[in-house]
C-alpha positions in Angstrom: 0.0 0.0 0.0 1.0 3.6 -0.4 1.1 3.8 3.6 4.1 0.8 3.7 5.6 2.6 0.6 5.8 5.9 2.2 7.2 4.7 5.6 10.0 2.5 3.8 11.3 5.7 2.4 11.4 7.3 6.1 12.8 4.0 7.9 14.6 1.7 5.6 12.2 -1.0 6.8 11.0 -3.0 3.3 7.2 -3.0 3.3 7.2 -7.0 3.5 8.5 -7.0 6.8 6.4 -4.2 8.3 4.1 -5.0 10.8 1.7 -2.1 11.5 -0.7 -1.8 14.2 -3.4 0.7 15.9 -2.4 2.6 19.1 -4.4 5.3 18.5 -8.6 4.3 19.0 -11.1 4.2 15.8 -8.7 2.5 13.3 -8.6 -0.8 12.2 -7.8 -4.0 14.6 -4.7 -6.1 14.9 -2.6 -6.6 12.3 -2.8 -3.4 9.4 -3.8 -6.2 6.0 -3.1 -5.2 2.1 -6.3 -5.2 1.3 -7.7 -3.1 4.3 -10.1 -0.3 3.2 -8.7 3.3 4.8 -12.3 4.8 3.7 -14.2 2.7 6.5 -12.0 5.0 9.2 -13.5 8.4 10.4 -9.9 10.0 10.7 -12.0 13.4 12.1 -13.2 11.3 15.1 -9.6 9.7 15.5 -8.0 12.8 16.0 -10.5 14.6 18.2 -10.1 11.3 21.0 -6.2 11.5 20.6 -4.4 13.5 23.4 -1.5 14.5 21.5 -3.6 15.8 18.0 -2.2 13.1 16.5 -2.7 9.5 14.9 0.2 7.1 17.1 0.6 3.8 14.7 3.3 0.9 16.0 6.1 0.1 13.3 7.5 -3.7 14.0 10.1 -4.4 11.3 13.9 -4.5 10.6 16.0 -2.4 8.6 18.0 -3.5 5.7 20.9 -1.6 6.6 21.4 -0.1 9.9 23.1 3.0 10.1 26.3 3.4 12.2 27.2 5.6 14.9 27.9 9.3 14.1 31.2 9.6 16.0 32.8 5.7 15.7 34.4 4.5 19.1 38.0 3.9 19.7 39.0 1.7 22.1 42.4 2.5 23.9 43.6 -0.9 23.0 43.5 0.1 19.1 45.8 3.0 19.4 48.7 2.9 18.7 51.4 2.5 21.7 52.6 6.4 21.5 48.9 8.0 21.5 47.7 5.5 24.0 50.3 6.8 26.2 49.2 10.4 25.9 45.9 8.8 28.0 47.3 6.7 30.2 47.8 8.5 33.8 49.8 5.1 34.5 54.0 5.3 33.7 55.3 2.4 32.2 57.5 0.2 34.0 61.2 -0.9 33.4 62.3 -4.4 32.7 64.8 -5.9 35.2 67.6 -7.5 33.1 69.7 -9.0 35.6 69.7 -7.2 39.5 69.2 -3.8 37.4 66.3 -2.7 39.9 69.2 0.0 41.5 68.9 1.6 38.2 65.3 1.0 37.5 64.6 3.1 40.7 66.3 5.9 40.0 65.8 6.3 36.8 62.0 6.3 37.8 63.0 9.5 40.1 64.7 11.0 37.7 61.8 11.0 34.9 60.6 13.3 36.6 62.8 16.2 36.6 62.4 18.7 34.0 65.5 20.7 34.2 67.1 17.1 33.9 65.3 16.3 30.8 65.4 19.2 29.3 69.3 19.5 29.8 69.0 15.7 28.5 67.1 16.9 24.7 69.4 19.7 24.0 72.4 17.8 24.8 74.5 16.5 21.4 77.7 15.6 22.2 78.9 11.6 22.0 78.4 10.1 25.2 76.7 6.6 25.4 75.4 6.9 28.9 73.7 10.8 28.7 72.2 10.0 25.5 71.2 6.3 26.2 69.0 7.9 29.2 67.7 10.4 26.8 66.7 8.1 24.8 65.3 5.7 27.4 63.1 8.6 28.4 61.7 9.4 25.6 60.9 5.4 24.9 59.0 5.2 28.5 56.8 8.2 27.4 55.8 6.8 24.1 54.8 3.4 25.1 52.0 2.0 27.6 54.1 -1.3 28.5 57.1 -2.3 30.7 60.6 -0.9 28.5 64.0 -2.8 28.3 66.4 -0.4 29.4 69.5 -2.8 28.1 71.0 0.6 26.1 71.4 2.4 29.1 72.4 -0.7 31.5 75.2 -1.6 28.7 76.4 2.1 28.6 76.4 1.9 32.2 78.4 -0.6 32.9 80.7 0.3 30.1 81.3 3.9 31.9 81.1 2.0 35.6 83.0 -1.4 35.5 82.0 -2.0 38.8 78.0 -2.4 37.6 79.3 -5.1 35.6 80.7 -7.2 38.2 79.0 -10.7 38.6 78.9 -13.1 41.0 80.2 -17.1 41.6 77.5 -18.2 39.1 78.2 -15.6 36.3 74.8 -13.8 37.0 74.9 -9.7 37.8 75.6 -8.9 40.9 73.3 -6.1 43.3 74.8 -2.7 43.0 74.4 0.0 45.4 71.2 2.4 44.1 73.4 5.8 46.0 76.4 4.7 44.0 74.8 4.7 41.1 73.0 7.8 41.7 76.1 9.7 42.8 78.4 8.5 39.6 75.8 9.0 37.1 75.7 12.7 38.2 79.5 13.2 38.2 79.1 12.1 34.8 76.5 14.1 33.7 78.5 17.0 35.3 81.2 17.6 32.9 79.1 17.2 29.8 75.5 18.6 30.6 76.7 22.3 30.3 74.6 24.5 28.4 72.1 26.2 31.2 70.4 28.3 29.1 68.7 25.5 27.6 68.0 23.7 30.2 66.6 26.6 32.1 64.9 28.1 29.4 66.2 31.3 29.3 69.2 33.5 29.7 70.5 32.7 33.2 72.9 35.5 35.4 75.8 34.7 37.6 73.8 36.8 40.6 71.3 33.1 40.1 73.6 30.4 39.3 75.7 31.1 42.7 78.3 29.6 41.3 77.3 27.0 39.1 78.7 25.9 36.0 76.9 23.0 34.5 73.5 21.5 34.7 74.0 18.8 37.3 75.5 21.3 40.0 72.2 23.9 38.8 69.9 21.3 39.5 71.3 19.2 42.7 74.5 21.0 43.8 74.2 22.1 47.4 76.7 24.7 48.5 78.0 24.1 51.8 79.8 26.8 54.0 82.0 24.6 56.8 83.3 26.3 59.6 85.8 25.1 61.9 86.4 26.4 65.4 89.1 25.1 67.6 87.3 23.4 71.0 90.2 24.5 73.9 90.9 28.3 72.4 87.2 29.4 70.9 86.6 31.3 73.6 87.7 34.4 75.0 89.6 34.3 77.7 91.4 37.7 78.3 90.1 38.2 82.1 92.3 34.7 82.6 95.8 33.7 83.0 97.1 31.8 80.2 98.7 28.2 81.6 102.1 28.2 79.5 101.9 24.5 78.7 98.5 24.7 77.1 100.2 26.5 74.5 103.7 24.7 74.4 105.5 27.8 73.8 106.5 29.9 77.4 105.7 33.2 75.7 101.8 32.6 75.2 99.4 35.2 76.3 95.5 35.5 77.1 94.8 37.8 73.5 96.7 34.9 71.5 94.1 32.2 73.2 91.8 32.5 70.2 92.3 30.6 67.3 90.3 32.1 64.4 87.5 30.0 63.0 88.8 28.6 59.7 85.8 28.7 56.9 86.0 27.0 53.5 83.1 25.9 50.9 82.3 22.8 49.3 79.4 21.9 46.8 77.5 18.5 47.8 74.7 16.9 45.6 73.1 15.4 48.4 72.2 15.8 52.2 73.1 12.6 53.8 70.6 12.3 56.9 73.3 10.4 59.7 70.6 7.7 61.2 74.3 6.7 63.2 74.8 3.1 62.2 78.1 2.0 63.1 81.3 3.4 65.1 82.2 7.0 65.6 81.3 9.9 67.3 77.7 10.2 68.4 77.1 6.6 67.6 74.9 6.6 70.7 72.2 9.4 69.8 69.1 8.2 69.1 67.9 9.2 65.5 64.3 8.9 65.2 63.2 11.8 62.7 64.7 13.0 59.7 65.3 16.5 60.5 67.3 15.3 63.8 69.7 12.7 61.3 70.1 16.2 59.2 71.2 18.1 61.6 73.7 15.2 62.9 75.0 14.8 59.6 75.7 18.7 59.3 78.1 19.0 62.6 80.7 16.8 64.4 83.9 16.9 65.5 87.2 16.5 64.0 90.7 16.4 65.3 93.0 19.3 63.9 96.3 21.2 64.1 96.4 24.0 65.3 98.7 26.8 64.7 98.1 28.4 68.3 98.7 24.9 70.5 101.3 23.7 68.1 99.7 20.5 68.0 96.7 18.4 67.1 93.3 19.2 69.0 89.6 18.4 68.9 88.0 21.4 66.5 83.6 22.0 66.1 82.7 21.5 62.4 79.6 23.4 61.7 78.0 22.8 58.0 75.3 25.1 56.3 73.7 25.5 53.4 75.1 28.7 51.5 73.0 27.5 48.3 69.7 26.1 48.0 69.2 23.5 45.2 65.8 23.1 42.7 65.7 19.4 43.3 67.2 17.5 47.0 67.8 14.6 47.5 68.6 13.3 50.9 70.2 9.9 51.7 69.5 7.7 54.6 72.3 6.3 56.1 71.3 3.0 56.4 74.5 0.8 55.3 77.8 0.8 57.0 81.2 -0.9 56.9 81.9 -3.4 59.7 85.6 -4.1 61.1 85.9 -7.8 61.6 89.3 -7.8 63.0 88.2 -11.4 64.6 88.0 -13.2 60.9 90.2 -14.9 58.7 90.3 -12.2 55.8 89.7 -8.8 58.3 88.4 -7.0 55.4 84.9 -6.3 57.2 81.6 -6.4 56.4 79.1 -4.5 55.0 75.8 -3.7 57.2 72.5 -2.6 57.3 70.9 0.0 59.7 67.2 -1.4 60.2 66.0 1.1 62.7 63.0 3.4 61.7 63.5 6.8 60.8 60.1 9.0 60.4 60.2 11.7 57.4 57.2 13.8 56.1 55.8 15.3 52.9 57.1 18.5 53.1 60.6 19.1 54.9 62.2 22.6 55.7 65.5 23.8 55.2 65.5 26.6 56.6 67.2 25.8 59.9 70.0 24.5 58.1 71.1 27.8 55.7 73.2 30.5 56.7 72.9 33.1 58.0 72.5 35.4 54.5 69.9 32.6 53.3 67.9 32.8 55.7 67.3 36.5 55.8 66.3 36.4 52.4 64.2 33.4 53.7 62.7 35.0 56.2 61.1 38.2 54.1 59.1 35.9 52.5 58.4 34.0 55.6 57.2 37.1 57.2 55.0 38.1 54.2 53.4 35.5 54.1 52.7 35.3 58.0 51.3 38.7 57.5 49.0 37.4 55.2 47.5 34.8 57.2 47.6 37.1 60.2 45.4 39.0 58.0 42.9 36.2 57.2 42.7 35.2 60.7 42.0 38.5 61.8 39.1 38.7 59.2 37.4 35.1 60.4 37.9 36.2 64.0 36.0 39.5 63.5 33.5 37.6 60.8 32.6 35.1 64.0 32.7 37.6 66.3 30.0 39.7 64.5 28.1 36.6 64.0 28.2 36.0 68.2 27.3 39.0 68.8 24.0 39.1 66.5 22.5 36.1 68.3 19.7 36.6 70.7 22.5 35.8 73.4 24.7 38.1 74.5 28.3 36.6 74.1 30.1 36.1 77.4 34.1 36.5 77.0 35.2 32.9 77.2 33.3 33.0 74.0 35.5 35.1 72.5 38.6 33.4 74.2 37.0 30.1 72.5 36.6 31.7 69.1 40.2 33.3 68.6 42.0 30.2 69.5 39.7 28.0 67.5 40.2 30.8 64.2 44.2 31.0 64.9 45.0 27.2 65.8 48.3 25.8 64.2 49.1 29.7 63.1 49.8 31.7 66.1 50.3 31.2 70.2 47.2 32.7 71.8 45.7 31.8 75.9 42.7 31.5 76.4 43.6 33.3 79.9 45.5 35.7 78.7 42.4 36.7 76.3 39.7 36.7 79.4 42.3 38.4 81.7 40.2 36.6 84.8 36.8 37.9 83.2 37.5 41.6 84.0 37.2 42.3 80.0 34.0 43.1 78.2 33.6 41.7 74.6 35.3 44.4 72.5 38.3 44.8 74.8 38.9 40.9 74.5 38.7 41.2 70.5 40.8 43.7 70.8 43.6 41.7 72.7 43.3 38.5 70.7 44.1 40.7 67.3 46.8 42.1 69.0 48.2 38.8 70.4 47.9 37.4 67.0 49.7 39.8 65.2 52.3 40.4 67.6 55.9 40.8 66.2 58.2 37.8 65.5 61.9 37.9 66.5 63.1 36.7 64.0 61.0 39.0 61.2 63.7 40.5 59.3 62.9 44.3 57.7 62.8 44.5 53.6 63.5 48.3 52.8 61.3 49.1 50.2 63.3 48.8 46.8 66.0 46.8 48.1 66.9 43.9 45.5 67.2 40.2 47.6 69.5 37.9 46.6 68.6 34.5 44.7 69.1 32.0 47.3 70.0 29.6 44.1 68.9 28.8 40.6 65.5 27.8 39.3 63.7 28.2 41.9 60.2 29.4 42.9 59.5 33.1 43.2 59.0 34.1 46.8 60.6 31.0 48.1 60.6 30.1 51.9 63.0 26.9 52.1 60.2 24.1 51.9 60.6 21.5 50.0 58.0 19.0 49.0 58.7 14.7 48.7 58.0 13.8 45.3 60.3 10.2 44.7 61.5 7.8 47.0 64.1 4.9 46.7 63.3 2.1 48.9 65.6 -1.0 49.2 63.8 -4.2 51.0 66.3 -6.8 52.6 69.0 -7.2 55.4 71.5 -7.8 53.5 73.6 -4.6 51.9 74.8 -6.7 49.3 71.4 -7.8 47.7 67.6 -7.2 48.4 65.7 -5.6 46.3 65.3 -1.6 45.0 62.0 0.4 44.7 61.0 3.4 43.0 57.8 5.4 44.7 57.1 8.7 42.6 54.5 10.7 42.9 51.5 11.0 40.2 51.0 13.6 38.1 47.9 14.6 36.0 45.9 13.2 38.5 42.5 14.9 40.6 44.1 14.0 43.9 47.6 15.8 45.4 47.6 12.5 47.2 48.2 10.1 44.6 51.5 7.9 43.9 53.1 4.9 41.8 55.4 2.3 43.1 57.3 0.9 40.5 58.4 -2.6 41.3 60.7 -2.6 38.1 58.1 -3.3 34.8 55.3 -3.9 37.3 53.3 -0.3 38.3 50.7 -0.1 41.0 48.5 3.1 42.4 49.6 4.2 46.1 48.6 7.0 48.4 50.7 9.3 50.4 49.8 7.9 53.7 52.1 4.6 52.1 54.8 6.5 51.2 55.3 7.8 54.6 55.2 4.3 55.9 58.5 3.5 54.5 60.5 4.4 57.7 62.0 1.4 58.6 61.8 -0.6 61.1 60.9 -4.4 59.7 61.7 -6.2 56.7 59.7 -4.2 54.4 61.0 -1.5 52.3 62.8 1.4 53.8 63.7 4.6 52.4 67.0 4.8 51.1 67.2 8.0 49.1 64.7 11.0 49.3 63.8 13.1 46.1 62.3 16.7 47.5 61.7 19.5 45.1 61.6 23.5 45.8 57.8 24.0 46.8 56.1 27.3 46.0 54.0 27.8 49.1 53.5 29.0 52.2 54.9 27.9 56.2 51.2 28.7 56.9 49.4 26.6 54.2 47.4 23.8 55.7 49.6 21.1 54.7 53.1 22.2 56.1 51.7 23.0 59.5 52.8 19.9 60.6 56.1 20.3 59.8 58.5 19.3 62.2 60.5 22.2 63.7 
């Protein structure tokens, strides 16, 4: 019928296969027939009893020819393996060829440095291992599946012959990840030298602080040592000078001061002393990584000295003169062992399995010198104004709020509300606000914005105009010393000679800050922060070995670094 033909036009649906019938009342019954006569149907009638004005009739039939979707679906697993990995939040993984997992690790942790990789792509000189790693990076970022690094493993070992060494049964022995880490960057030193490109733009002598290549930009950590004599550091004018203490029979009081001997000394890593071993100090218990730090920056030596005429105990003192983009701290948690009792006496090498806490964001400032930390300490105190500021607002927001209510506020309400508004920001008593209930409610407001913007000792005056000093290159504008953990090394195992290596980096392009991978050489799994921080020590799980921190832009105040330790 002309009814079929018209609706095959409109749905593809061949008129033999249609299968019409009535929803709307007054037309025919059941099945529409060929031969059924349309005259017999009051089509007036129809449409007055329908609710929408119009005649409903049900199509059953198949198409001849479907049509397809308008925008086709691709499934990731039909891309191919370098747009694929444009998707994929996941890294790829590194294949262990032979007790490689020192390298695996650390190569992880250092994927994800751009000044690194950046130096890496402009680099074009001849030297198997630099370019090998370039090359290895840009492989890893291409591909969704676990990559051979045998390129860069057979340049290193050609560069380091002791990473080729193998054991009884011919197989590769375990290398030391810290050794590894350590000789690729003295390497990389002496041929990664063109800054500019690796910084992205023209960088000044006033920034670099000194230095020359890439390497010492990115991790070099200038170190100011100062040596003062222990038995003539002090003066002692208002006391008889003993002629034997100073060997000569001419000495006198004035000459009882031996002047503190400074020298400087660049250091790509902080080595946190967790005091496994002999030595000095051996005895102090290390519990937290700021504590090892500050171990590992002062001890004592013996010395001549040119006062005494002989040898004498001296105070080293270490600081930082030169803050670095990326640090990395290592944990000292292998040690060499006399064995004077054994056959060969050659020792033995240890592990340190005691647990040593460390936190998401650690602070440097502590440990700088004196002219780094006044530059420090301007932006510290900037950005303490600014949260003085904000509490001062909430306090006087909930305040206001109090004192709308039907109930008139007593003081202890106010004393409750300031310390609640400036809790983990500034010092302020609840006693000291209600001053033994004697204040009314405006006086107390009054004290508690006082309290909490009350001057710091240590706040350090910025004349207007007057041009700070970079504290060293590449890093954030108003920079306050933190630094934030973004990789961590783990090695698993009592023994220093074998175990296994771990690479934990944190995630990038993710929703969450508190997102990681662990990369267990070519196998990668999701983590969270709260694991990360686990990795202490302590049992036979995996301990952090080496720390990778990066130069934070952010604030002493913000929420998350008000736990740091101090």
């Amino acid at each position: 019928s002309g009814l079929k033909t018209k609706l095959e036009s409109k749905t593809g649906v061949p008129s033999d296969r249609m299968k019409l019938m009535p929803k709307s009342k007054g037309l025919w019954k059941g099945v529409l027939k060929d031969d059924y006569d349309f005259s017999s149907i009051d089509f007036t009638s129809v449409l007055s009893k329908s609710k929408n004005g119009a005649i409903d009739i049900l199509l059953m039939g198949s198409a001849v020819q479907l049509d397809g979707p308008k925008v086709k679906t691709i499934f990731l697993e039909d891309l191919p393996q370098e747009e694929a990995a444009k998707l994929v939040v996941e890294p790829s993984g590194l294949t262990n060829l032979g007790n490689t997992c020192y390298l695996n690790s650390v190569t992880q942790c250092l994927r994800r440095i751009p000044l690194l990789r950046t130096g890496l792509s402009s680099y074009s000189q001849s030297n198997q291992l630099l370019s090998s790693l370039r090359d290895l990076f840009f492989n890893l970022d291409r591909t969704t599946r676990a990559f051979p690094p045998a390129q860069f493993v057979m340049s290193t070992k050609g560069t380091f012959p002791q990473f080729a060494q193998t054991g009884p049964n011919g197989a590769p022995m375990q290398q030391d990840a810290e050794e590894f880490f350590s000789s690729f960057l003295t390497v990389a030193s002496n041929e990664l030298s063109d800054l500019n490109a690796a910084f992205g733009k023209t960088m000044t002598g006033d920034e670099l602080k000194g230095a020359n290549n890439v390497i010492d930009a990115v991790f070099g950590i200038k170190i100011e040592e100062t040596l003062t004599c222990d038995e003539l550091s002090v003066d002692v004018a208002a006391v008889d000078m003993d002629v034997d203490m100073l060997g000569n029979g001419t000495g006198t009081a004035a000459a009882a001061i031996e002047p503190a001997k400074k020298s400087y000394d660049l250091q790509r890593k902080l080595v946190c002393n967790i005091q496994g071993g002999q030595g000095v100090g051996s005895q102090v218990n290390i519990s937290h990584i700021d504590e090892g730090l500050k171990l590992g920056l002062e001890g004592k030596i013996t010395k001549h000295s040119d006062i005494l005429g002989r040898d004498s105990v001296w105070t080293k003192s270490l600081k930082i003169a030169r803050l670095p983009p990326i640090l990395v701290v290592q944990f000292g948690r292998f040690y060499w062992k006399l064995t004077p009792d054994s056959q060969d006496h050659t020792g033995v090498k240890c592990k340190v399995m005691k647990p040593v806490t460390f936190q998401s964001t650690l602070d440097l400032f502590d440990f700088c010198t004196d002219d780094i930390k006044k530059v420090l300490q301007v932006f510290r105190d900037k950005a303490r104004e600014e949260e003085e500021d904000r509490v001062a607002k909430r306090l006087k927001a909930s305040i206001a709020a109090l004192s709308s209510s039907s109930e008139k506020p007593d003081v202890m309400d106010v004393s409750e509300i300031a310390e609640k508004e400036v809790s983990g920001s500034v010092a302020l008593k609840s006693e000291e606000i209600s001053q033994e209930g004697e204040d009314d409610e405006e006086t107390a407001l009054q004290r508690a914005l006082a309290m909490s913007m009350s001057p710091d000792e240590n706040v350090v005056e910025n004349p207007v105009g007057e041009k700070l000093c970079p504290v060293g290159p590449g890093l954030p504008d108003e920079f306050q010393g933190l630094y934030e953990l973004y990789g961590v090394v783990t090695h698993k195992g009592r023994s220093a000679d074998g175990g296994h290596y771990m690479g934990w980096v944190k995630a990038e392009g993710t929703e969450s800050d508190d997102d990681w991978f662990v990369f267990d050489d070519d196998e990668v799994s999701p983590c969270k922060t709260e694991d990360v921080l686990k990795l202490k020590g302590g049992g036979d799980w995996h301990m952090s070995y080496l720390n990778f921190y990066r130069a934070k832009k952010g604030s002493i105040y913000d929420s998350e670094n008000k736990n740091i330790k101090k």
